[in-house]
C-alpha positions in Angstrom: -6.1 4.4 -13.1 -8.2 2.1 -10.8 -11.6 1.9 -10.7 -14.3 -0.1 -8.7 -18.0 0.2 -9.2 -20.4 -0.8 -6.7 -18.1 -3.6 -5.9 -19.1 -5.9 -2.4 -17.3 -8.7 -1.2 -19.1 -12.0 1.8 -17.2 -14.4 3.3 -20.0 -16.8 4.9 -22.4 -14.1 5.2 -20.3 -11.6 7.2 -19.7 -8.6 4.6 -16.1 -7.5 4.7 -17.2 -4.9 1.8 -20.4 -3.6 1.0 -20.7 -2.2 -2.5 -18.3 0.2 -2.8 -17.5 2.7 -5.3 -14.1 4.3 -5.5 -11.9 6.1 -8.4 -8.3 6.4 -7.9 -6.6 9.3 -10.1 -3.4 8.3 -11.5 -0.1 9.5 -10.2 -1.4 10.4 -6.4 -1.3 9.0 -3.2 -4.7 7.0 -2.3 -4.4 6.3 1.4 -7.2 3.7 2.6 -7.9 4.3 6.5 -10.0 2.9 9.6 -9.9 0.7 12.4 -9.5 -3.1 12.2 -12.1 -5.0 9.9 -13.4 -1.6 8.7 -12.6 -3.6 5.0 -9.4 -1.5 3.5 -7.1 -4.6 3.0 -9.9 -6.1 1.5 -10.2 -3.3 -1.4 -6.9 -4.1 -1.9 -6.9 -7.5 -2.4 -9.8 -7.0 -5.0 -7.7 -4.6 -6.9 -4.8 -6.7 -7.5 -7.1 -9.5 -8.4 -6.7 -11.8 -5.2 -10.1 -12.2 -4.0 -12.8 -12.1 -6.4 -15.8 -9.6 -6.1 -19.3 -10.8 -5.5 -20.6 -7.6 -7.0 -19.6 -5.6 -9.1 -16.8 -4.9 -11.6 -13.0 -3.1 -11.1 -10.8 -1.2 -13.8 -7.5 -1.4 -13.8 -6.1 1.5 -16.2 -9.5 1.3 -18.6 -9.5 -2.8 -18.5 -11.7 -4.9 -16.9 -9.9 -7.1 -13.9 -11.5 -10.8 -15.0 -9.8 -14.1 -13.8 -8.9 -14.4 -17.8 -6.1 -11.6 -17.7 -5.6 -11.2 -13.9 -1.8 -12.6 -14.6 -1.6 -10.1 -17.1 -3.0 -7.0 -15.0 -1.1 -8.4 -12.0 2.1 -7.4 -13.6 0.9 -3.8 -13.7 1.1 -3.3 -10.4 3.4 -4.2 -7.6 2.2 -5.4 -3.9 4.1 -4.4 -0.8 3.3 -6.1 2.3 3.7 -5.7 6.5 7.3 -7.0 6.9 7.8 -7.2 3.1 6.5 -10.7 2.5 9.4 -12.4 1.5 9.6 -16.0 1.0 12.0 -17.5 3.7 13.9 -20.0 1.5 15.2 -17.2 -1.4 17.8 -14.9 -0.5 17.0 -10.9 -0.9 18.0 -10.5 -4.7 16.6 -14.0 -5.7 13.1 -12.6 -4.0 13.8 -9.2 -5.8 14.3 -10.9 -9.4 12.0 -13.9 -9.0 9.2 -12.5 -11.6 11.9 -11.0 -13.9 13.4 -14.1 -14.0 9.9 -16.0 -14.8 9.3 -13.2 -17.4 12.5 -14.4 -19.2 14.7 -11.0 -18.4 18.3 -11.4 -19.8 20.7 -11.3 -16.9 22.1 -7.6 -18.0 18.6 -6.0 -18.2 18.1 -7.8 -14.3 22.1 -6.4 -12.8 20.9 -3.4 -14.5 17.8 -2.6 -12.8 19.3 -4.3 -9.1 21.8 -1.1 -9.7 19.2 1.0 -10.5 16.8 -0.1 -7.5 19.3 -0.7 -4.7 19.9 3.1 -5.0 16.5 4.2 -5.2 15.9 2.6 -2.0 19.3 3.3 -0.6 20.4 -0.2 0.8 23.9 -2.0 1.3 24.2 -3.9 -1.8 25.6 -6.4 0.6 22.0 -7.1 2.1 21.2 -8.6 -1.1 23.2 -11.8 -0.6 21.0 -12.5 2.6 18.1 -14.7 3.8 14.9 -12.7 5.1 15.6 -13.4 9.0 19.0 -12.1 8.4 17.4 -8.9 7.9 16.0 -6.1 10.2 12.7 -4.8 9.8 13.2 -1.6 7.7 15.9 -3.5 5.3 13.6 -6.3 4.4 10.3 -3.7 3.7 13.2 -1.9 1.7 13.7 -5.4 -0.2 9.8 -6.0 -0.5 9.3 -2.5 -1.7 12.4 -3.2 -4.9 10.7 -6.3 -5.5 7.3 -4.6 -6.1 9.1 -2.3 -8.4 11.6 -4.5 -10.1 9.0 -4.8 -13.3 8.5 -1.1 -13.3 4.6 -1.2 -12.4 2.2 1.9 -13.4 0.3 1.0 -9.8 2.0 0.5 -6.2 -0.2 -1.0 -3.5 0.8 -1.3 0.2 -0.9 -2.8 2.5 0.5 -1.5 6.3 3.9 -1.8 5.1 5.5 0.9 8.1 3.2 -1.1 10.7 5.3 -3.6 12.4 8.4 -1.2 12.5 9.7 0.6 15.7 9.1 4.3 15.5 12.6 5.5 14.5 12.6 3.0 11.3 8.9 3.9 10.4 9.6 7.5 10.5 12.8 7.1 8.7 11.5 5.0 5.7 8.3 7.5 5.6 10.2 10.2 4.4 12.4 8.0 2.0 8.8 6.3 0.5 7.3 9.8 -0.2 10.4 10.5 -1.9 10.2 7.9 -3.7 6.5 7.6 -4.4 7.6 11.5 -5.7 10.4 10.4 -7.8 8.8 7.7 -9.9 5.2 9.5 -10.0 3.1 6.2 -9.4 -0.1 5.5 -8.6 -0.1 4.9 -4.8 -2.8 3.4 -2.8 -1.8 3.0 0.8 -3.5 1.0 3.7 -2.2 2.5 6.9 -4.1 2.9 10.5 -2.5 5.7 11.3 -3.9 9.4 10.5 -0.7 11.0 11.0 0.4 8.7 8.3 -2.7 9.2 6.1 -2.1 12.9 6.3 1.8 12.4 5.6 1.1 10.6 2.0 -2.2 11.0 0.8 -2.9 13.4 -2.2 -6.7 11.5 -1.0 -7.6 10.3 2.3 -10.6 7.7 2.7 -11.8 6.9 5.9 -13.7 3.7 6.1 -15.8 1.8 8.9 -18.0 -1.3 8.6 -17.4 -2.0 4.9 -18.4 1.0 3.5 -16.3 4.2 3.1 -17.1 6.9 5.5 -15.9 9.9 3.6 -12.7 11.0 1.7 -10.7 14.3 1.3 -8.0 15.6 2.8 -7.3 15.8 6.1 -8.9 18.9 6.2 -12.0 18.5 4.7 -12.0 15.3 7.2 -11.5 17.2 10.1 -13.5 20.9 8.9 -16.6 19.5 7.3 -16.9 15.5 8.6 -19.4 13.3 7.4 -20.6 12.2 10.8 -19.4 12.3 14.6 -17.0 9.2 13.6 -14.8 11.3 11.5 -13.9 13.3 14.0 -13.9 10.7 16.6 -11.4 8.8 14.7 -9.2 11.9 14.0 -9.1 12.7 17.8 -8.8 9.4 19.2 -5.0 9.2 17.1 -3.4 12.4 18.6 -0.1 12.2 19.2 1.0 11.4 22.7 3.1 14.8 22.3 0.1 16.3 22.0 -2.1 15.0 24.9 0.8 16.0 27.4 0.7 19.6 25.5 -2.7 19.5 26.2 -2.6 18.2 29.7 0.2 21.2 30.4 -1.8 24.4 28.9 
């Protein structure tokens, strides 16, 4: 479903992404992981044609990504980011239906898929008569999330979209995304820091550092056979603090 071949990206000379080579399979969960700078966002952006690769070339379900049909590809995938990215002035519906709108959508085909949507996601249709700030966290990254999906995409990116949440809402809209990402059987990639996370979603986990991907697997074949000492570093260093106390108590 997405492909990128030996594809690097400089911004004045520092390299945010060496030339990278990655396949994601269609339908799964693709969860991009690694400390800050490590270059995940950065894939992202390349693949839903916001920054433009020095190197290199990306696929997008067996078509080329070029700035000629970006538009076009763009509408194949929908973009969820932290705090769900909504623009301040637009209320939640007009943010939901602003592309369907653009596309020329007949008002019934829009109610229809609002009904459709505000179920999937399970939120009070009442939230979608209000502004952004009138919204928690977890109720405007449930209105970011139906706005990525209103045009039906075959692709779902998110970049951190549980990361600015409090722990309750994160692990509550966790399980609701997997269901979800279940349900409608989309290509997921995922940007998260979090290995717990990682591990939670990913049908494919890959662990990157410096620009380059480290290795990818599951968990398991992370944590069993690891590339290097930093695979395992970065698996130990994000135990839970449950965990350290067990530990501390044995």
């Amino acid at each position: 479903m997405i492909s990128l071949n030996n594809v690097g990206k400089t911004y004045d000379k520092v390299v945010a992404l060496h030339p990278t080579s990655l396949t994601v399979e269609p339908g799964g969960t693709t969860v991009l992981i690694g400390p800050s700078g490590c270059g995940k966002s950065t894939v992202l952006r390349l693949m839903i044609g916001l920054i433009v690769p020095d190197s290199g070339a990306i696929e997008i379900d067996g078509t080329a990504l070029e700035i000629s049909n970006v538009i076009q590809i763009r509408q194949k995938i929908g973009y969820v980011i932290q705090d769900g990215g909504l623009f301040p002035h637009l209320t939640s519906e007009q943010n939901i239906v602003l592309m369907a709108k653009y596309l020329g959508w007949s008002q019934s085909d829009i109610a229809l898929r609002l009904t459709v949507l505000t179920e999937l996601v399970r939120i009070p249709v009442d939230n979608l008569t209000r502004y952004p700030h009138e919204l928690s966290g977890g109720q405007r990254q449930r209105i970011g999330l139906m706005r990525a999906l209103f045009l039906d995409p075959q692709i779902l990116l998110l970049d951190e979209p549980l990361g600015a949440l409090d722990p309750v809402t994160r692990s509550e809209l966790q399980t609701e995304l997997k269901y979800i990402f279940a349900k409608l059987g989309k290509t997921v990639v995922l940007v998260t820091h979090d290995m717990g996370e990682a591990a939670y979603f990913g049908s494919e986990i890959v662990l990157m550092r410096d620009g380059k991907i480290v290795q990818s697997g599951t968990l398991t074949d992370l944590w069993k056979t690891p590339s290097e000492p930093f695979v395992k570093d970065f698996i130990n260093a994000q135990r839970s603090p449950l965990e350290q106390l067990t530990e501390v108590g044995k």
